[in-house]
Residue, then its C-alpha position, 0 to 999 in steps of 0.5 A: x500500500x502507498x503511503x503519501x503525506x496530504x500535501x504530496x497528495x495534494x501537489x500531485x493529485x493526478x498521478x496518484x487518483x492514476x494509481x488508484x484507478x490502476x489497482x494501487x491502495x492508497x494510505x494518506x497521512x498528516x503529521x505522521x498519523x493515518x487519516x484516511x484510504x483510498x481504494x480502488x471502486x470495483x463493480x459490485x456485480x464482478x465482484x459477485x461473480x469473481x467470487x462465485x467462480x473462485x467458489x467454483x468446485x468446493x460444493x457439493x451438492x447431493x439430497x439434503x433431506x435423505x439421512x446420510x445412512x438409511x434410517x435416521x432416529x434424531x427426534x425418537x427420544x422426543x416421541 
């Protein structure tokens, strides 16, 4: 992550908005202390799909309310 003081952010306000539209974070500082990020805007809908397909393959599917061995006895004690 960049860090950068608020005057060289404010000196050189096009070169870094550029890096931040080319993926880069941003850290701005005053006085040594941290004030604020700013971060890359990502389409919500990409962002929905890249994380789909990175869920891709972990699943497994199959019958959910079929007992895994036959019969199923859980609620007998309830009866």
């Amino acid at each position: 992550m960049l860090q950068v003081k608020v005057t060289e952010l404010r000196n050189r306000l096009p070169y870094y908005i550029k890096q931040v539209q080319n993926g880069a974070e941003l850290q701005v500082t005053s006085h040594g202390k941290k004030i604020a990020r700013l971060i890359p805007e990502t389409d919500i809908k990409d962002e929905a799909y890249n994380r789909l397909m990175h869920l891709r393959g972990t699943v497994i599917k199959g019958d959910i309310l079929e007992p895994i061995q036959g019969d199923w006895n859980a609620d007998a004690d309830n009866l």
